[in-house]
LUMSENU-426234 format. One line per 10 residues: number of its first residue (from 1); their letters; for each residue x, y, z of N, C-alpha, C. Coordinates in steps of 0.05 Angstrom, whole numbers, plus 5000, padded with zeros to 4 digits. Layout:
BEGIN
NUM) A) X,Y,Z,X,Y,Z,X,Y,Z; ...
This chain:
BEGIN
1) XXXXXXXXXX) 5017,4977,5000,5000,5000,5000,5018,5025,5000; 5007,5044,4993,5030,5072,4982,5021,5092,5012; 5032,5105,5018,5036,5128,5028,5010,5142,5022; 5003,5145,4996,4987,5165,4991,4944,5157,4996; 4952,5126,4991,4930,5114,5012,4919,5130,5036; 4943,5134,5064,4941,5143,5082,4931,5175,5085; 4935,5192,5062,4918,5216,5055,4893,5212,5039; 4890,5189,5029,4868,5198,5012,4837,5191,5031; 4818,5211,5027,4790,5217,5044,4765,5198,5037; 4778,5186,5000,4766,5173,4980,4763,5140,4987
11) XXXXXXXXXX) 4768,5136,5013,4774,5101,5020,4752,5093,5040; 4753,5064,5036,4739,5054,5057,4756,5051,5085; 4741,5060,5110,4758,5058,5137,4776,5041,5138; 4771,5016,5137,4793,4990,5140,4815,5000,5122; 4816,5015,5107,4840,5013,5076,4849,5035,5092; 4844,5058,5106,4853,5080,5117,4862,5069,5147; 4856,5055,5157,4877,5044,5186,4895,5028,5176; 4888,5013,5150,4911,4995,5157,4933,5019,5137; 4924,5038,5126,4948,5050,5108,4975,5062,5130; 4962,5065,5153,4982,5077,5177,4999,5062,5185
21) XXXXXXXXXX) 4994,5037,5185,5008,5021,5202,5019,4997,5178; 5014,5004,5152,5030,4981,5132,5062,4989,5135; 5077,4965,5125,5091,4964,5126,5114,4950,5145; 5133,4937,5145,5135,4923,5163,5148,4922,5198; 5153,4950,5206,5150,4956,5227,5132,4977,5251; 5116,4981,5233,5096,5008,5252,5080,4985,5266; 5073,4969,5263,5062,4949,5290,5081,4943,5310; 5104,4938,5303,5116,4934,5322,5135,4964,5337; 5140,4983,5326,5140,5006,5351,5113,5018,5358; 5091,5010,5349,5068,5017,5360,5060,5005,5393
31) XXXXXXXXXX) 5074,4981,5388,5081,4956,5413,5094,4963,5435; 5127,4971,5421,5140,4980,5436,5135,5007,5453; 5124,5017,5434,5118,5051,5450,5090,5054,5466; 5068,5030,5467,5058,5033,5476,5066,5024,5516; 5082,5023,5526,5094,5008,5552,5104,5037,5558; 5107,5060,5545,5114,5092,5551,5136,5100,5530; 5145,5117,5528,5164,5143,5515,5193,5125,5512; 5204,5127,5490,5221,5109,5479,5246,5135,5466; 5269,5123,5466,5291,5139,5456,5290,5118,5427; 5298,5137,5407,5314,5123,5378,5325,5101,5386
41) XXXXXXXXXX) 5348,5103,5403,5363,5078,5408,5359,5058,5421; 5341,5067,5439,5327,5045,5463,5315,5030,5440; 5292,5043,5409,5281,5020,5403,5291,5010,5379; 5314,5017,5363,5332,4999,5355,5346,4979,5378; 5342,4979,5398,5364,4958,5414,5337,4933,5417; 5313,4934,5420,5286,4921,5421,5278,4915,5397; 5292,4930,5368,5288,4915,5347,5307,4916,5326; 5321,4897,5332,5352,4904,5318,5357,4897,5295; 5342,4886,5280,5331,4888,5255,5336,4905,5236; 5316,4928,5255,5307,4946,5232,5336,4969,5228
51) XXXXXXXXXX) 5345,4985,5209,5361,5002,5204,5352,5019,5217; 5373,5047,5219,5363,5074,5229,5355,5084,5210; 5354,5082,5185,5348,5098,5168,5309,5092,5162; 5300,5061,5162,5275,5053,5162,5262,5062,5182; 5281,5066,5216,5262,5077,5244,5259,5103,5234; 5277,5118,5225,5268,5141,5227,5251,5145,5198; 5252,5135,5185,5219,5138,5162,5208,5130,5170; 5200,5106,5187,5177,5106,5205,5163,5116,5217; 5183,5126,5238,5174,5149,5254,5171,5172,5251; 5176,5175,5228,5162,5209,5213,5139,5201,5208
61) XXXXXXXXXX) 5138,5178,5196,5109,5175,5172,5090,5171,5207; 5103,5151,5226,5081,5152,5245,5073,5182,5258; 5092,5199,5254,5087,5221,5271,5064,5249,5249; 5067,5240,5224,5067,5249,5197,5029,5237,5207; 5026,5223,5207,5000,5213,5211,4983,5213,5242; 4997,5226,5253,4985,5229,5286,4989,5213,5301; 5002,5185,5294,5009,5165,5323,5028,5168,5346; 5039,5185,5328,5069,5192,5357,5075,5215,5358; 5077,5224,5380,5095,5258,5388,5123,5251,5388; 5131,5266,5379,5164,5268,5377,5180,5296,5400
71) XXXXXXXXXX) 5177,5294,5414,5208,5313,5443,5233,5314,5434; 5231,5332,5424,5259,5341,5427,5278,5357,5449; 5293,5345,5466,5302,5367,5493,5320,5382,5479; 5326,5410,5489,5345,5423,5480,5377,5411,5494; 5383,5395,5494,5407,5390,5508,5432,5374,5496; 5462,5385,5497,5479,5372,5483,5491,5339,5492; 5492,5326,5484,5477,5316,5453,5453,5318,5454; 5433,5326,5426,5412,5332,5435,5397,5300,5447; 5373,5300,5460,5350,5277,5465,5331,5278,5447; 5334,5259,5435,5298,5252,5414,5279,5234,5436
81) XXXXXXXXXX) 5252,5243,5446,5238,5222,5448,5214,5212,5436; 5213,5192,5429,5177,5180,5421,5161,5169,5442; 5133,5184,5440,5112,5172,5454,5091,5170,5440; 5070,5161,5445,5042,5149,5431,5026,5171,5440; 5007,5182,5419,4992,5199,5422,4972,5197,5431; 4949,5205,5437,4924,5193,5445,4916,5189,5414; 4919,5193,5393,4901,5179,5373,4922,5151,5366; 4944,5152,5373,4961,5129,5373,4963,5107,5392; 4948,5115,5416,4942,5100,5431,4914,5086,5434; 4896,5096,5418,4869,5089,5408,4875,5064,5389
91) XXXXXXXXXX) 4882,5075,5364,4893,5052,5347,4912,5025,5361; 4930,5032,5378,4948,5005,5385,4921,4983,5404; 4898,4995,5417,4879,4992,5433,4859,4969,5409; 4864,4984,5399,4842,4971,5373,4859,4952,5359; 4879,4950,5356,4897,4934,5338,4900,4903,5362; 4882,4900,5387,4892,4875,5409,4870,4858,5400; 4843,4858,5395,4829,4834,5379,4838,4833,5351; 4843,4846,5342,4864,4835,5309,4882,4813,5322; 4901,4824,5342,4918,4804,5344,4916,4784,5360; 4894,4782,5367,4889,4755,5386,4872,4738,5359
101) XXXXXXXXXX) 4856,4743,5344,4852,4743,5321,4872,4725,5317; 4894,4737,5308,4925,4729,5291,4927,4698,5311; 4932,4701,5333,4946,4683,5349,4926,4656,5352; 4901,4658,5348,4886,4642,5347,4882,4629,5322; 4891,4651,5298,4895,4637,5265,4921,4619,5280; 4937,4620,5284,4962,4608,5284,4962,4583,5295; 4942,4587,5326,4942,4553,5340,4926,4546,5317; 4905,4547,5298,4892,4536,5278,4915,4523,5265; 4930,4539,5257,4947,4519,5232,4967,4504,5239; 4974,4511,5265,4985,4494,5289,4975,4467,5289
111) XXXXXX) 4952,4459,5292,4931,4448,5300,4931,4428,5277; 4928,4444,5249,4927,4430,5225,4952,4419,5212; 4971,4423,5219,4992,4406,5214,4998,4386,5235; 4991,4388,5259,4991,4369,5274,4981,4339,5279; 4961,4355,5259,4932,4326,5259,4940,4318,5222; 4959,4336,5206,4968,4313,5178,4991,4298,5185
């Protein structure tokens, strides 16, 4: 799904939540930052995976779309922090029967290879 999904007014709801969070990490700092306020590096060290260059397009596009406030302290070196917004914390709220959803597809197929 494109970026431009996430602006367009022209969609059905479902196509406009999930345009926020496609891609393959905004669920998971949505996760992370929901437990409170996260440094850049704190959540590369929780997902070491991802590059700095993908967290921080992420975290524009999340902040770009209202899920996260971004803090900046004035102090040398400066502090970046991320936290969850209240419309970002609505969404991660709404995203827990999806994923119980998910986890219950899984003992299914769990289940189904078990019994071939």
């Amino acid at each position: 799904m494109t970026r431009l999904k996430a602006q367009d007014t022209n969609v059905c709801g479902v196509t406009a939540a999930i345009a926020v969070i496609d891609g393959k990490w905004k669920t998971s700092l949505l996760w992370l930052l929901e437990s409170g306020p996260h440094r850049p590096g704190e959540l590369r060290r929780r997902l070491p995976e991802i590059s700095e260059k993908v967290l921080t397009q992420a975290l524009r596009e999340m902040e770009t779309d209202g899920l996260v406030h971004r803090e900046v302290h004035d102090v040398l070196p400066p502090k970046t922090v991320y936290s969850l917004t209240g419309f970002g914390r609505e969404l991660s709220e709404l995203l827990g029967p999806l994923s119980d959803w998910g986890h219950r597809r899984l003992d299914r197929m769990k289940e189904a290879r078990a019994a071939s």
